[in-house]
C-alpha positions as CSV (number, residue, x, y, z in Angstrom):
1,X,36.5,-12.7,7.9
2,X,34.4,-14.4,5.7
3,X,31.6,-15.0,8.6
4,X,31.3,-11.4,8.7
5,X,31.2,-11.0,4.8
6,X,28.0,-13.4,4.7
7,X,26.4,-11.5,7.5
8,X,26.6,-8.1,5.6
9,X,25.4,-9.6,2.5
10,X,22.7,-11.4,3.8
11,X,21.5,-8.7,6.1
12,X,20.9,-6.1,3.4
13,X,19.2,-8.8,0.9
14,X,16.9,-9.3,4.2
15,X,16.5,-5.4,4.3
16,X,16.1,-4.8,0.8
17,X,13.4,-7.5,0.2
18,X,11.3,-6.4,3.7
19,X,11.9,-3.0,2.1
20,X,10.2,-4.1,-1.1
21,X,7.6,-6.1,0.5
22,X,6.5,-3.0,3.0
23,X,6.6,-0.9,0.1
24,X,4.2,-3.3,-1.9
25,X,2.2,-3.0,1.7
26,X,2.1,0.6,1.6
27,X,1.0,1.4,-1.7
28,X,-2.0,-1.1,-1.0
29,X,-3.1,1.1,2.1
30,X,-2.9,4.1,-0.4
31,X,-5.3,3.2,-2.1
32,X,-7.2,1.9,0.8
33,X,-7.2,4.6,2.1
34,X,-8.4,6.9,-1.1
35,X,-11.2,5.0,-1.2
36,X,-11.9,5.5,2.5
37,X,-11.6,8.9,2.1
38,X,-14.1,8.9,-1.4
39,X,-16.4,7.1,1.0
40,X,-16.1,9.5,3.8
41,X,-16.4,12.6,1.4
42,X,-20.3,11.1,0.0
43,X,-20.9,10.3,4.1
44,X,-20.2,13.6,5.2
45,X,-21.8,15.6,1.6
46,X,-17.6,17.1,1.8
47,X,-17.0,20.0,-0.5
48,X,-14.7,18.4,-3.6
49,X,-12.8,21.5,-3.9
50,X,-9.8,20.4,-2.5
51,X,-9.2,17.6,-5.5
52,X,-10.2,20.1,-8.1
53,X,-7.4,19.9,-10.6
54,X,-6.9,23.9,-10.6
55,X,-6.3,23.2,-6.5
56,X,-4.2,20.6,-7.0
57,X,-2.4,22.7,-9.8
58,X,-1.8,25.8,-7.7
59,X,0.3,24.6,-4.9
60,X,2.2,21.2,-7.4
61,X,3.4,19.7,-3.9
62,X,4.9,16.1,-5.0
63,X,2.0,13.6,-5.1
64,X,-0.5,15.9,-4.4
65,X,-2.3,16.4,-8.4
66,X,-1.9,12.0,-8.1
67,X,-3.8,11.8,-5.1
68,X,-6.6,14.4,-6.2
69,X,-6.9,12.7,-9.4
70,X,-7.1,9.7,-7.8
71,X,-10.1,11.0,-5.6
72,X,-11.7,12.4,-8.6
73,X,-11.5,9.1,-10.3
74,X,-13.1,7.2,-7.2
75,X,-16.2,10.0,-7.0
76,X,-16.8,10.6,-11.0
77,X,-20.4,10.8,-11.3
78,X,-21.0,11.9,-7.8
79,X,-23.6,14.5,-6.8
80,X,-20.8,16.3,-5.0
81,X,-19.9,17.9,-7.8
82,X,-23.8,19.3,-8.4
83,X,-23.9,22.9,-7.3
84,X,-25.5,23.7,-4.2
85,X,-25.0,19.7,-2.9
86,X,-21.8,20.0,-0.8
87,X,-23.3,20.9,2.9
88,X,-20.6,23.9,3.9
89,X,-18.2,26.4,1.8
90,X,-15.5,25.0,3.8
91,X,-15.0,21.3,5.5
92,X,-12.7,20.8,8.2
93,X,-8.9,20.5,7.5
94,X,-9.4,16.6,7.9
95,X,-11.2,16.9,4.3
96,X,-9.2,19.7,3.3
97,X,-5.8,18.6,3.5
98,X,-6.8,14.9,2.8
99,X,-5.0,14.9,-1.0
100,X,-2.1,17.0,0.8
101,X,-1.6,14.2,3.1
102,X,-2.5,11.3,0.4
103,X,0.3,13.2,-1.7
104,X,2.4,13.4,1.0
105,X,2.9,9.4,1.2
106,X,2.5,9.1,-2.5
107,X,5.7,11.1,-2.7
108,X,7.4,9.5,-0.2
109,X,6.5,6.0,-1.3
110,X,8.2,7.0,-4.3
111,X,11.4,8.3,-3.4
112,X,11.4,4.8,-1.7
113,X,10.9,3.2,-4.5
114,X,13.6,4.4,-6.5
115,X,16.1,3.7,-3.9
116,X,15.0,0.2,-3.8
117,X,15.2,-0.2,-7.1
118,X,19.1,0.8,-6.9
119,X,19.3,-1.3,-4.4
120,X,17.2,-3.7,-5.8
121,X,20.1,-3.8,-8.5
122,X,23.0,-3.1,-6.6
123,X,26.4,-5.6,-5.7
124,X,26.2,-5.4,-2.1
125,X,29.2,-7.7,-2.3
126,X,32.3,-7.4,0.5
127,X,34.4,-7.9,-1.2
128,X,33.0,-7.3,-5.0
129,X,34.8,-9.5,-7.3
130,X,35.6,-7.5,-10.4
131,X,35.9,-10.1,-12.9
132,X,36.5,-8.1,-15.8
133,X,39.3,-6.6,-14.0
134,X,40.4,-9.5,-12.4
135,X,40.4,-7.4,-9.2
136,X,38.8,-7.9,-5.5
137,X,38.2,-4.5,-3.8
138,X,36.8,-4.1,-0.6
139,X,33.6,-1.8,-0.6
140,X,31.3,-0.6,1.8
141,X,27.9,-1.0,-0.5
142,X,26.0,-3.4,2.3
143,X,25.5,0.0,4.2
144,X,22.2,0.9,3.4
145,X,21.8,3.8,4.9
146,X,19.9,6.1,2.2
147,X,17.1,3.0,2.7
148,X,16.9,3.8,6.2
149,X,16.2,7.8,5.4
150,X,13.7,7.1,2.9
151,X,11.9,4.7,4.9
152,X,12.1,6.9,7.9
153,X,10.3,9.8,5.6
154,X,7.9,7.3,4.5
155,X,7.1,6.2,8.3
156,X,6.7,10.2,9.0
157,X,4.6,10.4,5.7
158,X,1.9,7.2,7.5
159,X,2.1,9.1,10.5
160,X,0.3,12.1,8.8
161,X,-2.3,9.9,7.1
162,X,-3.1,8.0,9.9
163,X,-3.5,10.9,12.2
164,X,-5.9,12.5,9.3
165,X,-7.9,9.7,8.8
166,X,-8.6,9.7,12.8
167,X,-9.3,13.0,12.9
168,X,-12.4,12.4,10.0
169,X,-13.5,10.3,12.2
């Protein structure tokens, strides 16, 4: 049914380019959100322990050294880092786990990425025209169903930063 064929094709371009698009989106809050939370940090007089590269070194959860860095970068020359200036030993977890959370997405937004990219680059064709081959097979590879995973971990990975970000506030 050729109808059909056209559907499938042009429903995973659509999904693929929102994909890309949301993605783009995504990383754009990121760092909206690191510098939110830089801002909040010289607000509050936060403890910068928890983006101390030694921190971020000792536990090595995906994104998390990026996103400490990151914060590092946004407060370099900072009186935070003074001794004595940071008002308590320990903030609350909202400041604490910040770069945990800020990794989290970072990871997810990458595992996203890569599977756009392959699909980004994939025939999504039904059905593909083998032209070397002089062959047309029918193929299933309009499915896109490892987008829909790593989307849905990227959702659950926004859910955590914006639930963070409230609780700062």
């Amino acid at each position: 049914d050729p109808v059909k064929v056209t559907r499938s094709a042009v429903q995973n371009a659509v999904s693929v380019g929102m994909g890309a698009l949301v993605a783009q989106d995504v990383l754009d809050l990121l760092d909206l959100a690191d510098a939110v939370l830089a801002l909040s940090y010289e607000a509050f007089v936060g403890n910068p322990s928890p983006f101390d590269p030694r921190v971020a070194a000792a536990c090595a959860a995906a994104g998390q050294q990026e996103a400490a860095a990151a914060l590092r970068r946004m407060l370099a020359g900072s009186t935070l880092f003074e001794p004595g200036v940071p008002r308590r030993v320990q903030d609350p977890i909202s400041f604490r786990c910040a770069t945990t959370v800020h990794g989290t997405v970072r990871a997810a937004l990458a595992w996203t990425e890569q599977d756009l990219e392959v699909e980004l680059n994939a025939a999504a064709d039904n059905p593909l025209i083998l032209a070397e081959d002089w062959e047309i097979v029918s193929t299933g590879n309009f499915h896109t169903g490892l987008l829909a995973v790593v989307f849905d971990a990227l959702r659950l990975a926004l859910s955590q930063l914006g639930d963070i970000s409230a609780e700062r506030c």
